[in-house]
FIBATOR-256866 format. One record per atom (N, C-alpha, C, O, CB): residue number from 1; residue in three letters; atom name; x, y, z. Coordinates in steps of 0.05 Angstrom, whole numbers, padded with zeros to 5 digits, always signed. Glycine has a CB too. Example, Ala and Ser with C-alpha at 12.3 -4.5 7.8 and 13.67 -1.06 7.14 Angstrom:
BEGIN
1_ALA_N_+00264_-00114_+00156 $
1_ALA_CA_+00246_-00090_+00156 $
1_ALA_C_+00264_-00066_+00156 $
1_ALA_O_+00285_-00066_+00169 $
1_ALA_CB_+00226_-00089_+00181 $
2_SER_N_+00257_-00045_+00142 $
2_SER_CA_+00273_-00021_+00143 $
2_SER_C_+00258_+00001_+00157 $
2_SER_O_+00268_+00023_+00161 $
2_SER_CB_+00282_-00012_+00114 $
END
This chain:
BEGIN
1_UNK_N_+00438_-00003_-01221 $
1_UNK_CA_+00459_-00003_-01201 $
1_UNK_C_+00447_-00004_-01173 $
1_UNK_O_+00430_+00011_-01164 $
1_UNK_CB_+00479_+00021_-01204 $
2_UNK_N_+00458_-00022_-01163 $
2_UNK_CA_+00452_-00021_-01123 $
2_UNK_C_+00472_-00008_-01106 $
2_UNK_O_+00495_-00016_-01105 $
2_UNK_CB_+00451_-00054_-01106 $
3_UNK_N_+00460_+00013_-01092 $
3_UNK_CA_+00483_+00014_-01071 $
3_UNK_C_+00471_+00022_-01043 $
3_UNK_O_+00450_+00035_-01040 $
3_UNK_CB_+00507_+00036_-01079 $
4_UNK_N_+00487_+00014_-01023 $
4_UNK_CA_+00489_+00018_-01002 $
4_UNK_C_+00491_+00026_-00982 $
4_UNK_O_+00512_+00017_-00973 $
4_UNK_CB_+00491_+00015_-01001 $
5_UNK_N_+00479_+00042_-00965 $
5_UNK_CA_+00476_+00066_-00954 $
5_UNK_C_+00472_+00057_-00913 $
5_UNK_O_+00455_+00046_-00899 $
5_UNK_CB_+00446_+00081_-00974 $
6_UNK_N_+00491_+00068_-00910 $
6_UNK_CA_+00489_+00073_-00882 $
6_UNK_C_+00479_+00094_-00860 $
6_UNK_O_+00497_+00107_-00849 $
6_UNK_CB_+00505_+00072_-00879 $
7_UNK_N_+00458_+00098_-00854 $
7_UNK_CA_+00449_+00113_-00838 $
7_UNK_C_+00440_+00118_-00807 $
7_UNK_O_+00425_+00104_-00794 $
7_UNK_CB_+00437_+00115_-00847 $
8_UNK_N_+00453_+00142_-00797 $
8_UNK_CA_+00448_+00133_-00762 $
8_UNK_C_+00421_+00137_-00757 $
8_UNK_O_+00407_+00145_-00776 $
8_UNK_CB_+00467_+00153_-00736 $
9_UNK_N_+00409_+00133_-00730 $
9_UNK_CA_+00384_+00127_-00727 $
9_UNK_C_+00364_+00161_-00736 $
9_UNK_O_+00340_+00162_-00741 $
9_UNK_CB_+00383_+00114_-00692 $
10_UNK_N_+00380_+00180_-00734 $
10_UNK_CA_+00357_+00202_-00740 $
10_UNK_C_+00361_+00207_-00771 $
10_UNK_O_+00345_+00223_-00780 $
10_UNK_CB_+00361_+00233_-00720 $
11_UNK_N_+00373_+00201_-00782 $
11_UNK_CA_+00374_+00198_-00813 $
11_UNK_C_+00363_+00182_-00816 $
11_UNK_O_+00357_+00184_-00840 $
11_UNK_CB_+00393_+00196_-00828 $
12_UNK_N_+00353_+00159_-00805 $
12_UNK_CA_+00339_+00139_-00818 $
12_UNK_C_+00311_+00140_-00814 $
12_UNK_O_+00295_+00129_-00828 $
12_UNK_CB_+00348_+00114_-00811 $
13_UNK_N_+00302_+00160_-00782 $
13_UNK_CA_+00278_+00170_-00783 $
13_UNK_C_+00269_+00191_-00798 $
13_UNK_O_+00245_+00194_-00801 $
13_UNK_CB_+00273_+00176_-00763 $
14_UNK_N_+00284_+00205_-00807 $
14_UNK_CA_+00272_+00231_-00828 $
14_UNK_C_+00271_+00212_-00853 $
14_UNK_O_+00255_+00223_-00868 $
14_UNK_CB_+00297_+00265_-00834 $
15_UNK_N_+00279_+00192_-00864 $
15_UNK_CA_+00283_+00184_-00890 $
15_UNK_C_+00258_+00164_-00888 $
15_UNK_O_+00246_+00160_-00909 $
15_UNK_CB_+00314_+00173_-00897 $
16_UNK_N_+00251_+00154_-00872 $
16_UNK_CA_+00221_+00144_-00858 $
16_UNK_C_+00196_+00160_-00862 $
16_UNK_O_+00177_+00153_-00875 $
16_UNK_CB_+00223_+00143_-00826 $
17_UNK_N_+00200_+00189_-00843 $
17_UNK_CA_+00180_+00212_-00843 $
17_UNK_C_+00176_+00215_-00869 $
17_UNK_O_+00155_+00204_-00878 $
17_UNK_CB_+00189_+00239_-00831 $
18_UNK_N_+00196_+00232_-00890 $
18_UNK_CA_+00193_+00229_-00919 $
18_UNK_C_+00183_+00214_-00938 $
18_UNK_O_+00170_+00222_-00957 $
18_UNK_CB_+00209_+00229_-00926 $
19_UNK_N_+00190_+00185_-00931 $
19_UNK_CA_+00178_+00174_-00941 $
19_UNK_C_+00146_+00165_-00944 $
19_UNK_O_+00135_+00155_-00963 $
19_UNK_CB_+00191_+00164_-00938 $
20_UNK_N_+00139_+00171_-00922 $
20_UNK_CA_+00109_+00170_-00914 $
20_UNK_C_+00101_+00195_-00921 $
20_UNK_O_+00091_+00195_-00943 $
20_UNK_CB_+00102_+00163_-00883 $
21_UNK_N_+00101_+00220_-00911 $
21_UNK_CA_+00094_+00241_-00920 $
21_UNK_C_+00089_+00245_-00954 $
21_UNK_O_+00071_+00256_-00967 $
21_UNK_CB_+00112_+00257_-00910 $
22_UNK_N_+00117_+00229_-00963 $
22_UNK_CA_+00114_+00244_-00999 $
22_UNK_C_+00097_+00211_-01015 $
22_UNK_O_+00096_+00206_-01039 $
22_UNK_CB_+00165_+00253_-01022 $
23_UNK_N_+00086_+00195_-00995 $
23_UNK_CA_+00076_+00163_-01004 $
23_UNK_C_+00100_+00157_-01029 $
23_UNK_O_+00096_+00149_-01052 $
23_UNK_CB_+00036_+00162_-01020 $
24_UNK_N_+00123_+00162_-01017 $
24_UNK_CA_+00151_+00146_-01041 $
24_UNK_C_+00162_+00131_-01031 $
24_UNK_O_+00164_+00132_-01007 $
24_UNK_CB_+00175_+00161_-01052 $
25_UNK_N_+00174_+00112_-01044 $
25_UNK_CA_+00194_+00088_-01032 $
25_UNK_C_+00218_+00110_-01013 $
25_UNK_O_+00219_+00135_-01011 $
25_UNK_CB_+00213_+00064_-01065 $
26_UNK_N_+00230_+00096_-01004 $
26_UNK_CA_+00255_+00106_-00996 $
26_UNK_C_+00269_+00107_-01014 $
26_UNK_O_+00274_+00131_-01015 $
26_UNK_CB_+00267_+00096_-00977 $
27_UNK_N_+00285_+00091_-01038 $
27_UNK_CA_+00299_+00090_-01051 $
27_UNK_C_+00289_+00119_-01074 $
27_UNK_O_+00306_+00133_-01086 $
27_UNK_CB_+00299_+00061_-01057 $
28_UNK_N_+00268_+00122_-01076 $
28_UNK_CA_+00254_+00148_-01090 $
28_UNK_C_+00257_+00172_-01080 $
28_UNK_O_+00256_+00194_-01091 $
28_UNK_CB_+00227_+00148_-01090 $
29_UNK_N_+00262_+00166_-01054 $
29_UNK_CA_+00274_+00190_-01037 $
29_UNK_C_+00304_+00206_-01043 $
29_UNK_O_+00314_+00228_-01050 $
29_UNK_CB_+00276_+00179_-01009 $
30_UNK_N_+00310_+00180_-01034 $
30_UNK_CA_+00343_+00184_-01044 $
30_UNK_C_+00354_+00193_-01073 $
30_UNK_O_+00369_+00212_-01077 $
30_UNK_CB_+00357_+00155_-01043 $
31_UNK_N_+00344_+00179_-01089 $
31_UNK_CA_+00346_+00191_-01107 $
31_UNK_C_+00335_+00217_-01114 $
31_UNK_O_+00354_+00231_-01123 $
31_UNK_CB_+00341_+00178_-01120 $
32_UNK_N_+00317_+00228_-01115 $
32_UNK_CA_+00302_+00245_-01109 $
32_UNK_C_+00322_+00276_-01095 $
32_UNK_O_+00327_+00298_-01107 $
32_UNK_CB_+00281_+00229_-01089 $
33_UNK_N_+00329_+00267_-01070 $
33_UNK_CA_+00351_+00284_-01059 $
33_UNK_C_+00384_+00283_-01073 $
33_UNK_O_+00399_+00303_-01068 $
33_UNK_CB_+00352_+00275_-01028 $
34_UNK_N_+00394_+00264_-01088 $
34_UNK_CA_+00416_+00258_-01103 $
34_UNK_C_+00402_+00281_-01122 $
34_UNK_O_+00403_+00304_-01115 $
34_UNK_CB_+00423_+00225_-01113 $
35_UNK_N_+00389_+00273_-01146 $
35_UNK_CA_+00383_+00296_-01158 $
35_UNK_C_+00379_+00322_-01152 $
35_UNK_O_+00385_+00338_-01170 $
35_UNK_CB_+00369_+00293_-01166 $
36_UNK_N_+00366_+00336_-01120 $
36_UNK_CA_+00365_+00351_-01116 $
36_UNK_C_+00391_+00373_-01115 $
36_UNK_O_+00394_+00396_-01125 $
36_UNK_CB_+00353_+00345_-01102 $
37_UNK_N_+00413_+00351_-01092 $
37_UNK_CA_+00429_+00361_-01085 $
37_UNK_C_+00456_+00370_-01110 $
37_UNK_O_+00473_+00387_-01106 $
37_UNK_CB_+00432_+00345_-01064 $
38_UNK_N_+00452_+00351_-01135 $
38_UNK_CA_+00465_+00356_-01163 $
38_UNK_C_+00458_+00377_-01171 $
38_UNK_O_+00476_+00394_-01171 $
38_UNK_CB_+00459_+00338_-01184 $
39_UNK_N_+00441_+00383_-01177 $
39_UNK_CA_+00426_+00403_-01196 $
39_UNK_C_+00438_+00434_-01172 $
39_UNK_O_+00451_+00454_-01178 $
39_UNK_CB_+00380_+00394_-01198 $
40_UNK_N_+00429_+00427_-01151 $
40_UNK_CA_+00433_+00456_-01128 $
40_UNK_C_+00466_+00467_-01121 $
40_UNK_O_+00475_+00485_-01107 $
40_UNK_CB_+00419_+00447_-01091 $
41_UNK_N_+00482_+00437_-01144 $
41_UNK_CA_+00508_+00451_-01132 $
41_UNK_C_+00518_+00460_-01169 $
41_UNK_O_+00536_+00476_-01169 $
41_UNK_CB_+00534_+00423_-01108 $
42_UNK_N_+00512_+00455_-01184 $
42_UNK_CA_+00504_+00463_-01210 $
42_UNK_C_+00491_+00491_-01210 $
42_UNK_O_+00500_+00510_-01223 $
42_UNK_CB_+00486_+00442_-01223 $
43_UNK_N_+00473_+00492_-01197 $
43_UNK_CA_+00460_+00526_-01197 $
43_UNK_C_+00481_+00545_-01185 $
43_UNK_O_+00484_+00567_-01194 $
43_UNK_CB_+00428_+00530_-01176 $
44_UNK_N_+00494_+00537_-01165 $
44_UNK_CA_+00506_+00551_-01153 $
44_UNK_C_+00538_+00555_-01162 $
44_UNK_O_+00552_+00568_-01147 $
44_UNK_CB_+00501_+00541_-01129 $
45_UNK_N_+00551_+00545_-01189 $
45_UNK_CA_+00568_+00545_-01201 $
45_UNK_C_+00573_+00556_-01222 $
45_UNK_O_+00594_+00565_-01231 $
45_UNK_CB_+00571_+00530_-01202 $
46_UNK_N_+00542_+00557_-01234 $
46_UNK_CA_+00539_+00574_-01253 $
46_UNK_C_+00531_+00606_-01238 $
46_UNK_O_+00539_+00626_-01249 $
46_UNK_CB_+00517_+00560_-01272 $
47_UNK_N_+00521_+00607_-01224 $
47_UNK_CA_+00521_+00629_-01209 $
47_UNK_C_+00540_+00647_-01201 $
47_UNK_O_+00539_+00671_-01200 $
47_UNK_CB_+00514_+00624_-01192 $
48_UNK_N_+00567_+00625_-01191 $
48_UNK_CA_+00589_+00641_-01179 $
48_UNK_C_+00609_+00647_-01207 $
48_UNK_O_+00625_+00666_-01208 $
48_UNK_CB_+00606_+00622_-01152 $
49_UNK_N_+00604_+00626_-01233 $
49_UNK_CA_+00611_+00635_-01264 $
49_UNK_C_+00592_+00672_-01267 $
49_UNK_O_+00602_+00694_-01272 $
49_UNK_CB_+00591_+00602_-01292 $
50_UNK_N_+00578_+00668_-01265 $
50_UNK_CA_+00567_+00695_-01278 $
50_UNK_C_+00574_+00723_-01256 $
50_UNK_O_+00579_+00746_-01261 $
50_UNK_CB_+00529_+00690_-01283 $
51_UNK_N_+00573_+00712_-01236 $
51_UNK_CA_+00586_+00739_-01215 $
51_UNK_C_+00613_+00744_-01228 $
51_UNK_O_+00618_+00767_-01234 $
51_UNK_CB_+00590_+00731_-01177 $
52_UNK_N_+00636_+00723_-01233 $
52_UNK_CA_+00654_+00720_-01241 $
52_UNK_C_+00663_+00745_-01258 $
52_UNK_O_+00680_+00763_-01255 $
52_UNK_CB_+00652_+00698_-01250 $
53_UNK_N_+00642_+00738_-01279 $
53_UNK_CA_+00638_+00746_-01311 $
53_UNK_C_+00634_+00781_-01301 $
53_UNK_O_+00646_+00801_-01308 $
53_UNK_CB_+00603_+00727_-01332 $
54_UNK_N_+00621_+00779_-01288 $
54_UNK_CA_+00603_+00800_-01286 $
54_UNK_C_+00626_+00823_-01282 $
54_UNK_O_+00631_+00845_-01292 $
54_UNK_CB_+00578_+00797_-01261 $
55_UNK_N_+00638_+00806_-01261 $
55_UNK_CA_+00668_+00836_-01252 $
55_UNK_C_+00681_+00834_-01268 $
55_UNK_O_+00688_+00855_-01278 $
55_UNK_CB_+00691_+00836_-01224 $
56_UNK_N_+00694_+00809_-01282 $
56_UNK_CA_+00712_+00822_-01310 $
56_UNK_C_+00695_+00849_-01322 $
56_UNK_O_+00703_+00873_-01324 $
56_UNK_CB_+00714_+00796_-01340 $
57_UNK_N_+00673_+00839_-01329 $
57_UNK_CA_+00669_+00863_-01340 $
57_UNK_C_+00659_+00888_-01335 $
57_UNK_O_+00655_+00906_-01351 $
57_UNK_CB_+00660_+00859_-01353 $
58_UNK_N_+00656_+00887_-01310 $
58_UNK_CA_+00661_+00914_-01289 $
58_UNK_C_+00690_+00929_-01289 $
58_UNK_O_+00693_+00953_-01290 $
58_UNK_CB_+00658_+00903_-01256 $
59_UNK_N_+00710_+00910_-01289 $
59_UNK_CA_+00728_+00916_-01283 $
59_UNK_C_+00748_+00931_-01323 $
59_UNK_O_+00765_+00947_-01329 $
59_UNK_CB_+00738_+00887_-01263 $
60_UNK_N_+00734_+00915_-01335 $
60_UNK_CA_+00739_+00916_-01362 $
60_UNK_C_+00733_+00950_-01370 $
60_UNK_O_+00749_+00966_-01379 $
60_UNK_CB_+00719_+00893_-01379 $
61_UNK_N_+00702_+00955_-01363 $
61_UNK_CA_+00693_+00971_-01366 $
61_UNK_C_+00708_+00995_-01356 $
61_UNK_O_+00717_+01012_-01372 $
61_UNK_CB_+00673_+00967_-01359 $
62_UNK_N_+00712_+00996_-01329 $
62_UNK_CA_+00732_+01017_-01320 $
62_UNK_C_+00750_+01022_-01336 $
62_UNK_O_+00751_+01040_-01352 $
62_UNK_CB_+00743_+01012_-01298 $
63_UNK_N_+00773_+00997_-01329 $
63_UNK_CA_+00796_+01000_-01350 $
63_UNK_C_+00794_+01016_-01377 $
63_UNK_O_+00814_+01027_-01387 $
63_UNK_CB_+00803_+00972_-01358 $
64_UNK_N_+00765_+01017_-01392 $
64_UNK_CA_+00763_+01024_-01415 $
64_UNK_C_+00755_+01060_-01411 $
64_UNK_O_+00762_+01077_-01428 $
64_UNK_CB_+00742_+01002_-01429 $
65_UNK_N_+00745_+01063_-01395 $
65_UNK_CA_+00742_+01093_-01382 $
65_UNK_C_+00767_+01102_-01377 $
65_UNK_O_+00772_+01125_-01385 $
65_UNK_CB_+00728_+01095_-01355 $
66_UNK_N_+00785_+01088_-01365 $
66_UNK_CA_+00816_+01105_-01362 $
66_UNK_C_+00822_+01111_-01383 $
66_UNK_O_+00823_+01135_-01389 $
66_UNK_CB_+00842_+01091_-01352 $
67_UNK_N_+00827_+01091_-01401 $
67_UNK_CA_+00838_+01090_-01425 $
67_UNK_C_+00826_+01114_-01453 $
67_UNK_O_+00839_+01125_-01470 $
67_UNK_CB_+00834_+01059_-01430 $
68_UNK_N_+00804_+01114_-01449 $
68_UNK_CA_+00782_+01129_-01466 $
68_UNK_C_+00791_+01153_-01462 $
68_UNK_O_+00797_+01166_-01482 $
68_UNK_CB_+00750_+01127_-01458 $
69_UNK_N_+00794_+01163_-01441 $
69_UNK_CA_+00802_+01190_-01419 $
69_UNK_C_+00831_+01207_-01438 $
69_UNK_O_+00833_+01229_-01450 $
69_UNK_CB_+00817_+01174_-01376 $
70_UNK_N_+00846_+01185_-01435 $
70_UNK_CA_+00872_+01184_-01446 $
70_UNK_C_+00870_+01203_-01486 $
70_UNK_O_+00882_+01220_-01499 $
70_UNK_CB_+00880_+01141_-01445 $
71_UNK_N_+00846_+01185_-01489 $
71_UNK_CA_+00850_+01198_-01522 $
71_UNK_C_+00839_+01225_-01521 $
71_UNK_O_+00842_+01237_-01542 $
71_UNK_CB_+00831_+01180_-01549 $
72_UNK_N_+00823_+01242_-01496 $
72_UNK_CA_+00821_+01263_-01504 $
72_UNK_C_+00833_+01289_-01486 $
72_UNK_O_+00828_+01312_-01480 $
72_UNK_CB_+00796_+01262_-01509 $
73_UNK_N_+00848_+01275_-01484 $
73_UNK_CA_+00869_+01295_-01466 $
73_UNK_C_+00887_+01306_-01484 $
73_UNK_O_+00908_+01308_-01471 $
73_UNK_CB_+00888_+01280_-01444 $
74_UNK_N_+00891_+01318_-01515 $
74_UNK_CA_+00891_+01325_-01527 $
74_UNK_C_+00923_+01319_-01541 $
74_UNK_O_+00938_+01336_-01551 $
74_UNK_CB_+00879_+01343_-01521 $
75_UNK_N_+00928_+01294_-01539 $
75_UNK_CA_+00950_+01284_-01555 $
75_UNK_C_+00946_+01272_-01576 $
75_UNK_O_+00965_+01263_-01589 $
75_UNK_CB_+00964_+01268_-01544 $
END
């Protein structure tokens, strides 16, 4: 697939710099940062999944302390 990309002049100098610095095409670049930027918003989804997780079962846990409380209060 080809596509087309528009960039103003200091995006097109850092994507220049990069490219010389890492000896990669530009198009290696881009891609390169497409993957980066996939993967970093993927880490960060699964991340905000497990904080998620984490307080249910913080919150689970409590709930289960009230409740626990309840059976030995001698009814």
């Amino acid at each position: 697939m080809t596509a087309t990309v528009r960039l103003d002049e200091a995006l097109e100098s850092k994507l220049n710099r990069l490219s010389d610095v890492l000896h990669k095409k530009k198009s290696d670049v881009i891609r390169d940062a497409i993957n980066y930027y996939a993967a970093n918003i993927e880490k960060t989804k699964k991340s905000r999944i497990l904080m998620a997780v984490e307080k249910t079962k913080n919150s689970d846990k409590n709930e289960y302390k009230d409740f626990e409380g309840t059976l030995d209060d001698g009814l």
